[in-house]
C-alpha positions in Angstrom: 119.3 102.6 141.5 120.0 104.3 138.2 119.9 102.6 135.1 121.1 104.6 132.2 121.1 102.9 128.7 122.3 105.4 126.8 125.4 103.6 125.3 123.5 100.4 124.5 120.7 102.6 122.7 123.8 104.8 120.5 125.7 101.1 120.1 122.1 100.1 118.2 121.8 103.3 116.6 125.1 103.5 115.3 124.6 99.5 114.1 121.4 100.2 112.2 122.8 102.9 110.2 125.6 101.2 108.6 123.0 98.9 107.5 121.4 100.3 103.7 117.6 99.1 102.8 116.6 98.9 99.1 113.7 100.8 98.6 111.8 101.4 95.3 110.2 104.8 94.3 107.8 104.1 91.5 105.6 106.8 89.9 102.4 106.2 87.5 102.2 109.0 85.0 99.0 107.9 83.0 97.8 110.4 80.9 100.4 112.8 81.6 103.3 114.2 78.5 106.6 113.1 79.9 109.3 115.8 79.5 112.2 115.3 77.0 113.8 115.6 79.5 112.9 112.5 81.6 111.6 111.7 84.7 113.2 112.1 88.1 113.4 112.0 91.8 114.4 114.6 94.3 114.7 114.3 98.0 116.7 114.6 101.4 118.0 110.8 100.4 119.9 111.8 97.7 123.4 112.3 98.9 122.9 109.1 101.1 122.5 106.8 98.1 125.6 108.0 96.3 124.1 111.1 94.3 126.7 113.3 93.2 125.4 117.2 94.2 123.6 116.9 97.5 120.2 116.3 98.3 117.3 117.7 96.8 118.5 118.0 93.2 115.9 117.3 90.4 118.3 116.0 87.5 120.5 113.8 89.5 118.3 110.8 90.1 116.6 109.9 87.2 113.6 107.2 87.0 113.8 104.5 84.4 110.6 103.7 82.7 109.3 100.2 83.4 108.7 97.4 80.3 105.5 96.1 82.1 103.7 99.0 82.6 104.4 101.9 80.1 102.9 104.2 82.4 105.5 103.5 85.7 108.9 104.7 86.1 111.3 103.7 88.7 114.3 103.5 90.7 115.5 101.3 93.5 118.1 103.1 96.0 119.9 101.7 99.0 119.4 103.9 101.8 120.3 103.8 105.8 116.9 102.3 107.3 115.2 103.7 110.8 114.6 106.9 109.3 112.4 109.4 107.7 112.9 110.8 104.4 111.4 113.3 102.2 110.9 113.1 98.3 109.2 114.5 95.7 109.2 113.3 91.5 109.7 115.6 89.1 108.6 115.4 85.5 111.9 117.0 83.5 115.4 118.1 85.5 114.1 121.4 87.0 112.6 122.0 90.3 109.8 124.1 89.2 108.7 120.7 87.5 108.1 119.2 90.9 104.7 117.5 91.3 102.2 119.5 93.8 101.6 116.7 96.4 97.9 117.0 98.3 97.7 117.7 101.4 96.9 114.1 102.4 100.2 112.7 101.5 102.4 115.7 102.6 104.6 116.1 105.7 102.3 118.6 106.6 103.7 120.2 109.7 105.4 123.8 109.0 104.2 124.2 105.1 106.0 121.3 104.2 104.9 119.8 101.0 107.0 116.7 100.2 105.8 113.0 100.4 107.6 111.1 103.2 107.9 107.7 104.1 109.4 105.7 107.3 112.2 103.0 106.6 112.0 100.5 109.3 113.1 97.1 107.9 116.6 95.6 107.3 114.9 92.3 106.0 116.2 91.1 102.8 113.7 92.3 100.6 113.1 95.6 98.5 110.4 98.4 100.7 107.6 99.2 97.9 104.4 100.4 98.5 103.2 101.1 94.8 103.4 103.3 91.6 101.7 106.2 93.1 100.1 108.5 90.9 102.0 112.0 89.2 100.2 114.7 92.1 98.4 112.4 93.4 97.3 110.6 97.1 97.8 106.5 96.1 98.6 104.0 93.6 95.7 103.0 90.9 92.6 101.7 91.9 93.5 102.2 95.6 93.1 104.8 98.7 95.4 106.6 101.2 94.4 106.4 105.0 96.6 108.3 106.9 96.1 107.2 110.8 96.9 109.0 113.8 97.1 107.9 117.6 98.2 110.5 120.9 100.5 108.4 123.0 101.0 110.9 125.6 99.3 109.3 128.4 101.7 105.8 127.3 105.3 104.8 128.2 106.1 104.5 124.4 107.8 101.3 124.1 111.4 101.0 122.6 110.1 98.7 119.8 107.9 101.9 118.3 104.2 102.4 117.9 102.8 100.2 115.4 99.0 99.8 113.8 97.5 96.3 112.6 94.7 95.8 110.7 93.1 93.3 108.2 94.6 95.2 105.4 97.7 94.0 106.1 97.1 90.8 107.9 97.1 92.1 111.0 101.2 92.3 111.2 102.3 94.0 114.0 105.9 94.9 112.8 104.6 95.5 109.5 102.9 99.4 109.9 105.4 101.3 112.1 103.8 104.4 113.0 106.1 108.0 113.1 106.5 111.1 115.7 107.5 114.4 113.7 109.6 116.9 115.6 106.7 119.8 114.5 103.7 117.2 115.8 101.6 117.7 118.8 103.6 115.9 121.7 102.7 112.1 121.2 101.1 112.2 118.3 102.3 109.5 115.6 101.0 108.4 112.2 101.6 106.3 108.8 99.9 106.3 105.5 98.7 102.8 104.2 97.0 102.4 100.6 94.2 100.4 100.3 91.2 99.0 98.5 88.0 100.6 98.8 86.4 98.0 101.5 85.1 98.3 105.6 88.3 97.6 108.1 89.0 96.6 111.1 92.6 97.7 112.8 94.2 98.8 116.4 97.2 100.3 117.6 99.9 99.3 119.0 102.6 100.1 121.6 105.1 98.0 120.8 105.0 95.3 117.6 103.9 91.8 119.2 100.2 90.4 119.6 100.0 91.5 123.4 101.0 95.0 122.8 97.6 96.1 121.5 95.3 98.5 123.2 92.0 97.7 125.1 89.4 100.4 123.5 87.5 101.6 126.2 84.0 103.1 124.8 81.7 102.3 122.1 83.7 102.8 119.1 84.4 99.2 118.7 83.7 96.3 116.4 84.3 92.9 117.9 86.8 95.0 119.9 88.8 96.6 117.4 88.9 100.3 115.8 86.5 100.1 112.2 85.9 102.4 109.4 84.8 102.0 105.6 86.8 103.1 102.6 85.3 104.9 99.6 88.1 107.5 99.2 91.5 109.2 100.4 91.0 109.5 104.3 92.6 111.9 106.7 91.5 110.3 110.1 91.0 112.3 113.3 93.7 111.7 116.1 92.7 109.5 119.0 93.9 108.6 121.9 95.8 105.0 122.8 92.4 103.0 123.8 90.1 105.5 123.7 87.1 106.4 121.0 88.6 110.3 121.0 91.8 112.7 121.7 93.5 112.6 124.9 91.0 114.5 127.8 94.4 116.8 128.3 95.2 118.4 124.7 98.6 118.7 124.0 98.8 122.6 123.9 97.7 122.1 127.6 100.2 118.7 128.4 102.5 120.3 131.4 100.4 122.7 132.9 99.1 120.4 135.4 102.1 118.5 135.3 104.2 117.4 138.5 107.6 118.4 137.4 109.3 121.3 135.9 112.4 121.6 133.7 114.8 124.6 133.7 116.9 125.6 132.0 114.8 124.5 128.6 115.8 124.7 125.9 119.9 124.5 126.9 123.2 123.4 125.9 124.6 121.4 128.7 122.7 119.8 131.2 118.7 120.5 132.9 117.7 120.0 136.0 114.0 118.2 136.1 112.2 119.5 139.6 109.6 117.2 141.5 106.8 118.6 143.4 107.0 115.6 145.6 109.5 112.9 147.0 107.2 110.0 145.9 109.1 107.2 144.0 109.0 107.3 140.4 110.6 106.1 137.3 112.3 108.6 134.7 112.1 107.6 131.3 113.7 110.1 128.5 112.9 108.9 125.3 114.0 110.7 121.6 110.7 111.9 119.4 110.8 108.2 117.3 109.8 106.9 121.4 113.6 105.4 121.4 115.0 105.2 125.1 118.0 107.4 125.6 117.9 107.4 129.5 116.4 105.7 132.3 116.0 106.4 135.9 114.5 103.5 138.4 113.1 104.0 141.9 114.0 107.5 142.1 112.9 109.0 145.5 114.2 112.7 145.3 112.7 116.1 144.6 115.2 116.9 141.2 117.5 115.2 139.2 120.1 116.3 136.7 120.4 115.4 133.5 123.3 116.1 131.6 123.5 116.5 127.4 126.7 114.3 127.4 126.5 112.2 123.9 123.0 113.4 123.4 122.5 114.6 120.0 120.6 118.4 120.0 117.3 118.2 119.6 113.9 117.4 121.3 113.5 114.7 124.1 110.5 113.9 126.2 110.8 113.3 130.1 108.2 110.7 131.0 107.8 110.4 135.0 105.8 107.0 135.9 104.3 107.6 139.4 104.0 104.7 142.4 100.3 104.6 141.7 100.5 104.5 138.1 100.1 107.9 137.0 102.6 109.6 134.5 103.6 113.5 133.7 105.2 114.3 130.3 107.3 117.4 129.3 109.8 118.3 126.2 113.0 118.7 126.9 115.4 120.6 124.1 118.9 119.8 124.1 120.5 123.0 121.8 
């Protein structure tokens, strides 16, 4: 039988971008000369919270300086949540007064050098994770830890990849974890800011208690993932409940693979070809891990799929075998 979700999944797309999420971008600019000028923001949200000149325009959104804290200016904007966006501030109204963001708080991917940050939540309540420093990693008196976990060997679940930890109280709805279209197929990630202190944390596929993963090896403490933080961290990339990286790097992923897609990249429709007739389950799933198609108890040796609604842009085809075992391609819809 085939199940194919797509119109529920573009019913809750659709839904969840007519919602807007307040979100506050705060900057600390201790012991730097503020511009006459002002401060301000630029970014890719720009347009989306009612900013007259499109996005990424550094005199359109300024930041108002905060009566607390002399140091901190501010802006709250209400923005579409479930989705990425890219900023940057900008000390005066020109864009060559940008800040130069390290390298551990930057996109990263393709030479891209803007902050970035994941809106998940339609709670009512205002996303803020802190006045973080003019050029630099965190807020005051606390430390970046950017996180990384290869899900390619995992049926991502619709809810997302999440991490917990006792920085956070172990919330696992709280830390959702993203897939960049330029990342290493099933690699996500998110950026907390912490105290200096020893942790404890584990992923997550999915965002309730029973959704964690079961570390196999020795890397564990009580049976969760550890480390100590003294200063901005970049962690290495492991595997969903493993110590290390997935045994099958992802510049190998489909060259051992039991299914082929051609033609790929197209416009229109792909045929996805089985090297046997063994039942399986097709899952297609966008780069966030959001279902867009699935196929149940398929016993065949190919099966179209067709671009219909889909939006362009990369897909993974996730094949779940009888005994458990699962191939993984990219599929680009131009």
């Amino acid at each position: 039988m085939k199940k194919n979700i797509l119109v529920g999944t573009a019913i809750l797309l659709a839904s969840s971008m007519s919602f807007a999420k307040k979100i506050k971008f705060s900057v600390d600019m201790a012991g730097i000369t503020i511009s006459p000028f002002g401060m301000h923001i630029t970014g890719d949200f720009q347009t989306l919270a009612g900013y007259a000149g499109g996005d990424w325009m550094p005199n359109n959104t300024p930041l108002t300086q905060e009566i607390s804290d002399t140091n901190i200016y501010s802006i709250i904007v209400d923005i579409p949540a479930f989705a990425k966006y890219e900023y940057k501030f900008v000390n005066g109204d020109q864009f060559y007064e940008a800040e130069f963001v390290p390298a551990e708080s930057r996109v990263g991917y393709n030479f891209n050098d803007n902050r970035w940050i994941y809106l998940d939540s339609l709670a009512d309540d205002t996303t803020f994770v802190g006045a973080i420093k003019f050029g630099g990693n965190a807020p005051a008196n606390l430390n970046l830890i950017r996180f990384y976990v290869n899900m390619q060997n995992e049926f991502v679940s619709p809810n997302g990849v999440h991490l917990a930890g006792d920085f956070q109280a172990w919330s696992t709805s709280k830390s959702i974890m993203y897939h960049f279209i330029d990342a290493p197929i099933g690699v996500y990630e998110v950026i907390e800011y912490v105290v200096p202190n020893t942790y404890q944390y584990k992923f997550y596929n999915g965002n309730t208690t029973g959704d964690d993963e079961t570390i196999a090896g020795g890397c564990t403490t009580g049976g969760n993932r550890s480390l100590t933080v003294t200063s901005d961290i970049v962690l290495n990339t492991v595997c969903f409940s493993a110590c290390s990286d997935c045994t099958t790097g992802t510049d190998e992923l489909g060259k051992n693979s039991l299914i082929s897609i051609y033609p790929n990249p197209t416009t229109n429709y792909a045929t996805i070809q089985f090297k046997n007739n063994d039942p399986k389950t097709v899952v297609i799933t966008d780069v966030n891990g959001k279902i867009v198609r699935e196929y149940d108890s398929i016993i065949l040796t190919s099966l179209q799929i067709r671009k219909d609604n889909l939006k362009a842009g990369i897909y993974f085809v996730n094949v779940r075998y009888a005994d458990s075992s699962l191939s993984k391609e990219k599929l680009i819809f131009q």
